[in-house]
KOLKEVEX-370975 format. One record per residue (C-alpha): residue number from 1; residue in three letters; y negated, z negated, x. Coordinates in nm, 3 decimals. Example, Ala and Ser with C-alpha at 12.3 -4.5 7.8 and 13.67 -1.06 7.14 Angstrom:
BEGIN
<num->1; residuo->ALA; v->0.450; w->-0.780; u->1.230>;
<num->2; residuo->SER; v->0.106; w->-0.714; u->1.367>;
This chain:
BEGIN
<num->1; residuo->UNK; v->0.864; w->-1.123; u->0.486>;
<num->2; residuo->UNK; v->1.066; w->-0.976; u->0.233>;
<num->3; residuo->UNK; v->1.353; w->-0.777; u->0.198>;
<num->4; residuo->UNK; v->1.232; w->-0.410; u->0.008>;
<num->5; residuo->UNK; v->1.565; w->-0.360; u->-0.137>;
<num->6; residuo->UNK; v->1.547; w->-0.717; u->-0.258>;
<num->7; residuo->UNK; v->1.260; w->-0.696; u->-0.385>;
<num->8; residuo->UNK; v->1.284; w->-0.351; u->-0.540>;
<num->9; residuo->UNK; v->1.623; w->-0.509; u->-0.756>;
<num->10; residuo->UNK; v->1.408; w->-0.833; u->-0.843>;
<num->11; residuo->UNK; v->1.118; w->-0.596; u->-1.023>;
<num->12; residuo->UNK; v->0.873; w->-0.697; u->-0.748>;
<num->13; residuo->UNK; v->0.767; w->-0.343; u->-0.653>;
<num->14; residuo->UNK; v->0.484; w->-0.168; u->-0.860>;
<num->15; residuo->UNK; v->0.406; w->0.176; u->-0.905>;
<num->16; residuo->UNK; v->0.040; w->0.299; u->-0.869>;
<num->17; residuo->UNK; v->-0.168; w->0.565; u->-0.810>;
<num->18; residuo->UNK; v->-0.414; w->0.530; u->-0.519>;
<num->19; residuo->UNK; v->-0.712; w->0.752; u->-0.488>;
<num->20; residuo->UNK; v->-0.801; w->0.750; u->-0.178>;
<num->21; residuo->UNK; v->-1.116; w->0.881; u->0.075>;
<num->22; residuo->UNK; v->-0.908; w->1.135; u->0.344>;
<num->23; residuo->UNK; v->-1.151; w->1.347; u->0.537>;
<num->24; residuo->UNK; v->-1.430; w->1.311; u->0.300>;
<num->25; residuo->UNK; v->-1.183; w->1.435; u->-0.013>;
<num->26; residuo->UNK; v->-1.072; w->1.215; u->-0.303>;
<num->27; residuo->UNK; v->-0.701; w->1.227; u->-0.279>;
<num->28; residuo->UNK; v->-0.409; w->1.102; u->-0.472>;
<num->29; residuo->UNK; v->-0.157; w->0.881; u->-0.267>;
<num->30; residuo->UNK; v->0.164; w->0.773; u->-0.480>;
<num->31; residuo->UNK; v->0.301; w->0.441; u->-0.364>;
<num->32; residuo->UNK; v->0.499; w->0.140; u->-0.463>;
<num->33; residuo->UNK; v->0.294; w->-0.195; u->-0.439>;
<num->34; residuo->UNK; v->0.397; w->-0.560; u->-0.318>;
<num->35; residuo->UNK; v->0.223; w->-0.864; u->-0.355>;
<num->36; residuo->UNK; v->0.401; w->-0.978; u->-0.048>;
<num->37; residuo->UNK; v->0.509; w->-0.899; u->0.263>;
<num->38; residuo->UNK; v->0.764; w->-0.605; u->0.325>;
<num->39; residuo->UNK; v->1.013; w->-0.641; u->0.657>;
<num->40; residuo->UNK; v->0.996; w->-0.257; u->0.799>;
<num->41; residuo->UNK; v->1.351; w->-0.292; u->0.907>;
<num->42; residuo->UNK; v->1.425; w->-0.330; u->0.579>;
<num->43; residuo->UNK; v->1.303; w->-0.028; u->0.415>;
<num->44; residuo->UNK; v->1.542; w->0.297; u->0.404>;
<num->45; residuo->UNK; v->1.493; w->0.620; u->0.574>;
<num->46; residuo->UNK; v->1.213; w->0.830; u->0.474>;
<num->47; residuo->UNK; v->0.970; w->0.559; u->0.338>;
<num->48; residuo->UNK; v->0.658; w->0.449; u->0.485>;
<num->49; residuo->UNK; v->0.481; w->0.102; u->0.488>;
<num->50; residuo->UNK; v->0.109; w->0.009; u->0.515>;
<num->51; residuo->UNK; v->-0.094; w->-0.289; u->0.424>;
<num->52; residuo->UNK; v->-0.370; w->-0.312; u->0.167>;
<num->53; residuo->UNK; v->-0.666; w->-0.489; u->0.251>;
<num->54; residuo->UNK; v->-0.915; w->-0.669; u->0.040>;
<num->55; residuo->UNK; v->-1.330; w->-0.661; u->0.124>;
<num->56; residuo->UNK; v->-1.487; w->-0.947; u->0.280>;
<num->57; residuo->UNK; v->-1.658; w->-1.014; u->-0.029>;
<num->58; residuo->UNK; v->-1.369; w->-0.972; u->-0.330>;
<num->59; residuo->UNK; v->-1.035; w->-1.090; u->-0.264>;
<num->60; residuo->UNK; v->-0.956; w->-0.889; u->-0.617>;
<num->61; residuo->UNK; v->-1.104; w->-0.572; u->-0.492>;
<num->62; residuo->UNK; v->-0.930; w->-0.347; u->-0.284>;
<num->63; residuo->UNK; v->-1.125; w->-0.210; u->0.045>;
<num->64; residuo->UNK; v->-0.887; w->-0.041; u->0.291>;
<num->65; residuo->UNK; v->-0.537; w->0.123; u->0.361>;
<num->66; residuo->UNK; v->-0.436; w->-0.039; u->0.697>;
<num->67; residuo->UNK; v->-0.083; w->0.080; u->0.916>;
<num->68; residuo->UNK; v->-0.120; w->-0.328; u->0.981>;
<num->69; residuo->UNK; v->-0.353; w->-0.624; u->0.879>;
<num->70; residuo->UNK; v->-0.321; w->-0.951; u->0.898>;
<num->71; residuo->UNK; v->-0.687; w->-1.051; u->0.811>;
<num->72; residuo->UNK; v->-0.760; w->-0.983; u->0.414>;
<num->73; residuo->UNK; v->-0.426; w->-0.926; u->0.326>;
<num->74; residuo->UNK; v->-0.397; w->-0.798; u->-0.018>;
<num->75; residuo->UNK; v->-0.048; w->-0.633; u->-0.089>;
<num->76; residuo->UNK; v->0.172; w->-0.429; u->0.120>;
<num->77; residuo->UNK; v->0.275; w->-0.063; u->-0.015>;
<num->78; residuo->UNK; v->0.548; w->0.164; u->0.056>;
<num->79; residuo->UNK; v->0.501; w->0.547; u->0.028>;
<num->80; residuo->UNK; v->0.784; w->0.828; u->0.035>;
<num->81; residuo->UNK; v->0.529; w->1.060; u->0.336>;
<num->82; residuo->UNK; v->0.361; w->0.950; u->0.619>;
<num->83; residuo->UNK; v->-0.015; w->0.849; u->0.614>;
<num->84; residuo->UNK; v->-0.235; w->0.927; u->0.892>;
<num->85; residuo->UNK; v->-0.465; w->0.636; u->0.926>;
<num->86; residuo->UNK; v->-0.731; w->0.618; u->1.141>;
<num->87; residuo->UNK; v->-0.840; w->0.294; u->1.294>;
<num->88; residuo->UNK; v->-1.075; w->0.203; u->1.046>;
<num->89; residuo->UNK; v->-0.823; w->0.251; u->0.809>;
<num->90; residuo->UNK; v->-0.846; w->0.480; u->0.487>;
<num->91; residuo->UNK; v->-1.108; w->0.400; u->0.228>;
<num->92; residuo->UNK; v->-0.971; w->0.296; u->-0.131>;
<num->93; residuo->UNK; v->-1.152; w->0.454; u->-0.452>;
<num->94; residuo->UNK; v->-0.923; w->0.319; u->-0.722>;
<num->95; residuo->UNK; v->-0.600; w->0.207; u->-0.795>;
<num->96; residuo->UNK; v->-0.413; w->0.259; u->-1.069>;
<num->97; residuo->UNK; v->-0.074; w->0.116; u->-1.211>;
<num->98; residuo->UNK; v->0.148; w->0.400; u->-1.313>;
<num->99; residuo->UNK; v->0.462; w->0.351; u->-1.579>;
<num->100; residuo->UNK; v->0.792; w->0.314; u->-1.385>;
<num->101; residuo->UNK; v->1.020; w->0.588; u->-1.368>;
């Protein structure tokens, strides 16, 4: 696992859009995106981390916003509000990769 503030200084991080499936309603999630593995206990006050899935079928595709995953691990991502994720985790429409700011 990875330091965030490390890997925020080394260019790591992306930022992208998420559109997301929340109670039946597309909705926009802002987030910063790692190809590896975040340490929580890294990460400073007020942000949030969650773990991208891939499908079962696509390892390029992803399927699911997880609190935790350790099976189809596609990219952790760190968001600046809480997420309430249901078991089944939240559904992913599209992701997009947004110029840094």
């Amino acid at each position: 696992m990875l330091d965030y503030t490390k890997t925020k200084t080394l260019g790591s991080l992306k930022n992208i859009l998420i559109t997301a499936i929340i109670d039946g309603k597309e909705t926009d999630i802002k987030a910063e995106m790692s190809d590896y593995r975040i340490s929580s206990d890294t990460l400073p006050e007020n942000k949030y981390l969650y773990t991208v899935q891939h499908s079962e079928d696509d390892d390029s595709y992803p399927e699911r916003i997880m609190n935790n995953a350790f099976v189809n691990f596609m990219s952790d991502i760190i968001t600046d509000k809480p997420l309430d994720i249901p078991i089944e985790g939240i559904e992913i429409k599209d992701i997009k990769y947004i110029r840094n700011e």
